[in-house]
N, C-alpha and C positions, 0 to 999 in steps of 0.2 A: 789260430784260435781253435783249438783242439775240441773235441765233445766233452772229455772232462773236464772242460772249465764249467760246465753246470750247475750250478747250487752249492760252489764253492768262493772261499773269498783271492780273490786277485785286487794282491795293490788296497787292501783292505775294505772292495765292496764287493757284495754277495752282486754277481751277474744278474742282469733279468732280460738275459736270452741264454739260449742255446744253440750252438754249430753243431751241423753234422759233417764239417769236410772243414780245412784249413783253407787260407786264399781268401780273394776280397771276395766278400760277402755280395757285394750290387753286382758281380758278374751273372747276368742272366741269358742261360739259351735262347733262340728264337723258336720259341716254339708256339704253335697255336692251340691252347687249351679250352677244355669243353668248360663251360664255369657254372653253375649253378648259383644264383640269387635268390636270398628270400626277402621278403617287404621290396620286391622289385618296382612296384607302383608308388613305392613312398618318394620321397626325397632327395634321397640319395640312388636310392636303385632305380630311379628313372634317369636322371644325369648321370649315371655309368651305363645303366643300357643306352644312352643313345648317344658317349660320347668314346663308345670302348667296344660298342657292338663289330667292328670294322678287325677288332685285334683278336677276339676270342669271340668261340662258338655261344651262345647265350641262353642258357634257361631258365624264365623270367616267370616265378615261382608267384602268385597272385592270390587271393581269397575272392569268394566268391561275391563278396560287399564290397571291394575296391572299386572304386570308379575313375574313370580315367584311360582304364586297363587298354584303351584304342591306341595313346599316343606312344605306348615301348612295343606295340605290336609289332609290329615293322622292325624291330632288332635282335627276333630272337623269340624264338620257341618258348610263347607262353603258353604256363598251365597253372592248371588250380590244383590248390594245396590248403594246408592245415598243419602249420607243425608239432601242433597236440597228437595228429595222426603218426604215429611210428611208424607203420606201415605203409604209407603212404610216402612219408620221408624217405624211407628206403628205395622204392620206387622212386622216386625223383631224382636219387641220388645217384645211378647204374649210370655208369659208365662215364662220370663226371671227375674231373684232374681237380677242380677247386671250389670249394663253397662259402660265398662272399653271403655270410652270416647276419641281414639289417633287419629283419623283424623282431619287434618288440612294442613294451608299450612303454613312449620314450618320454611319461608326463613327468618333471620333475617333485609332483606334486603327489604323486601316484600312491594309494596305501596299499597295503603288503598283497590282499585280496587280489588289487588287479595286476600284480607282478609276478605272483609266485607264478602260477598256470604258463604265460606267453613268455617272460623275462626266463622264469627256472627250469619248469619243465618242457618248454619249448627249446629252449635251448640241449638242454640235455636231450631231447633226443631228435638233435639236430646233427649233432657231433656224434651217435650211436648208429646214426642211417648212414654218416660220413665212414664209419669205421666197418661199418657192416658192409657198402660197398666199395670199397677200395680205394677211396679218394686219397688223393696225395696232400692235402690241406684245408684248412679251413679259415677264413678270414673272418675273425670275430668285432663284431661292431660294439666296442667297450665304451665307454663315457668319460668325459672329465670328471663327471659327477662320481667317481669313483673314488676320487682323489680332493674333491672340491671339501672337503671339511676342513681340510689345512687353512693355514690363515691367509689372506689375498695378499699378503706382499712376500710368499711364502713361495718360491719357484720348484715346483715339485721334479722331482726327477723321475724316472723309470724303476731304480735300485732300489726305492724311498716303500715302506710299507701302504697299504691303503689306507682309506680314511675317506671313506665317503659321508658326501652331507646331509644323503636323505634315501630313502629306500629303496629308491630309482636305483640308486648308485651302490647298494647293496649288493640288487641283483645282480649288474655289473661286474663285481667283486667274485660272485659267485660264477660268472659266465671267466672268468680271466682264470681262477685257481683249475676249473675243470678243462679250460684249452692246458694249460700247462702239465697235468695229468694226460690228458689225451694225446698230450706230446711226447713227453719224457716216457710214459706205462705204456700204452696204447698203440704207440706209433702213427699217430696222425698227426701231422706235422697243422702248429696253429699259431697265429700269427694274431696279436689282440692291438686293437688303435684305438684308441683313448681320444674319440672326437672334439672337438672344441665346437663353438658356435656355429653350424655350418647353416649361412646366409650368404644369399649370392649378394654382387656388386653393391647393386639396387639399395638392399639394406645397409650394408656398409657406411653407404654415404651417407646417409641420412642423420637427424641428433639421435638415435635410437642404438645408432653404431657407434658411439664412443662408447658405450655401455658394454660392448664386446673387446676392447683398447687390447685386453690382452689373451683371448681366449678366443677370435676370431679364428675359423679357417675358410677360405673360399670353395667354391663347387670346384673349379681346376683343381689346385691346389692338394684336395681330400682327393680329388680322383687319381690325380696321378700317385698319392699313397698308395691308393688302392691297386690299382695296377703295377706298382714296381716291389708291393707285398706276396702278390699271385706268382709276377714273373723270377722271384731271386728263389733260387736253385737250394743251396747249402745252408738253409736255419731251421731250423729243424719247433723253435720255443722264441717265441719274444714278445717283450710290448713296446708299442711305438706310440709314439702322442704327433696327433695329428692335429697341428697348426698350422697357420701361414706363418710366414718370416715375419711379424710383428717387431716391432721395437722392442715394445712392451712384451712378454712371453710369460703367461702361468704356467704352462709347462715345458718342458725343456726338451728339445727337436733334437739334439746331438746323436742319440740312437739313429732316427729316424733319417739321418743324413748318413749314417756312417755303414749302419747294417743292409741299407735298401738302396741307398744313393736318391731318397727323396731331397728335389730341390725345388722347395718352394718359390712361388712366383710373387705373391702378395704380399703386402704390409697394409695393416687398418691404416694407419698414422700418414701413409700415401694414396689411401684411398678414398677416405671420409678429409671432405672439403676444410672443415675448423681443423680439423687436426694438420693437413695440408701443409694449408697458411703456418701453421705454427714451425715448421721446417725444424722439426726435432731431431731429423737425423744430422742436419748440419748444427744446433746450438746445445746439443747433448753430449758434455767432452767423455771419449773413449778413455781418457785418464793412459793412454800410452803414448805412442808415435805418433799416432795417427793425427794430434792432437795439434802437433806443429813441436812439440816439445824437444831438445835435442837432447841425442844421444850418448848417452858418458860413454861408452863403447867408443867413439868417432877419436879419439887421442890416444887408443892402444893400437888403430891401426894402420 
């Protein structure tokens, strides 16, 4: 998979990655990298500091309003930060291999006012302190909302243009085109995940989680994207959608298996109890073999 396959068409679709070397892409060094987190106290960056603190060095990037800031203390060199501060980001950023990119303001509901500042200009010079100090990557925290305007029985792909369904999802838009810049122009290598629902078990099960049937992803699940994003060597530009193995899937995980070697562990449809009972993986026909159907092949050989 050569570099120039970039922003060209192969097999008549426009790529949406980028190689820097040939070879299977999920082959990753062992190595232990310094990481930098930001929105480390949110969500998400409290479940990878403290489920990933053990694999990589941790700089657990905080605002001075977070509360909580006690229970990631313990995994990692936290500090206080601002990513409106450029200067500041710079500093934070010295002598860090990867910047796992979660702060924002993630209201689906959100008007321009409170996105431009945290979503645009926080981003942007998040990815400027990344480039300014030498980082090797940046792990961008993109949305399904990026893509969520398509129609819901519409299975979006990675190749597939954007079409976000709200201004959330704009910003979004705008954080994916500048990692792909800041990869291809820049040289900082970015890597964008297109979150799905991320709700631990708990919610899942519950009637509230049939409502996620096909845009679920679990805490495991997102983490270990995250982590096998940081660690794969040779990509230089990509976007990956981070779901669980769903039945059901709004967006389509084939990148995200093939470029990283994410293998998700979860399915809503085996994890929420109605859906359970409904044993849809057994009364849902795959329409091939699998199905009991026989084979016209079986008399040529």
């Amino acid at each position: 998979m050569p570099e120039s396959a970039a922003g060209v068409q192969i097999g008549g679709m426009v790529q949406s990655f980028t190689a820097t070397d040939t070879g299977a892409l999920a082959d990753a060094p062992k190595v232990r990298r310094k990481v930098l987190v930001t929105g480390a106290a949110g969500n998400i960056g409290s479940y990878f500091a403290e489920h990933s603190h053990k694999r990589y060095d941790l700089r657990l990037m905080v605002q001075e309003s977070d509360e909580d800031v006690d229970k990631i203390r313990s995994f990692g060199e936290v500090v206080v930060g601002n990513i409106l501060d450029l200067e500041r980001m710079k500093e934070l950023c010295r002598e860090i291999d990867t910047v796992v990119h979660l702060a924002a303001n993630a209201g689906p509901s959100a008007t321009w006012d409170s996105v431009i500042s945290v979503n645009i200009t926080g981003t942007y010079n998040t990815f400027v302190a990344a480039k300014a100090s030498d980082c090797r990557r940046v792990i961008y925290a993109s949305s399904i909302h990026a893509v969520s305007g398509y129609p819901s029985d519409v299975q979006v792909k990675t190749s597939e243009p954007v079409n976000p369904g709200d201004l959330y999802g704009v910003s979004k838009c705008f954080g994916e085109a500048l990692a792909r810049y800041m990869a291809e122009k820049e040289g900082v290598s970015a890597i964008c995940l297109r979150i799905g629902a991320f709700q631990p078990h708990e919610s899942a099960r519950g009637d509230k989680g049939i409502g996620m049937l096909d845009a679920w992803v679990s805490q495991r699940d997102l983490n270990q994207l995250i982590e096998k994003s940081i660690d794969v060597e040779n990509l230089k530009f990509a976007i990956l959608h981070g779901l669980s193995d769903n039945r059901f899937k709004r967006l389509d995980i084939s990148d995200a298996r093939e470029l990283v070697g994410y293998q998700p562990q979860d399915d809503l449809t085996e994890v929420n109890e109605k859906l359970r009972d409904l044993k849809l993986s057994e009364k849902i026909a795959a329409h091939n073999l699998t199905d009991g159907q026989k084979s016209g092949l079986r008399n040529e050989l």
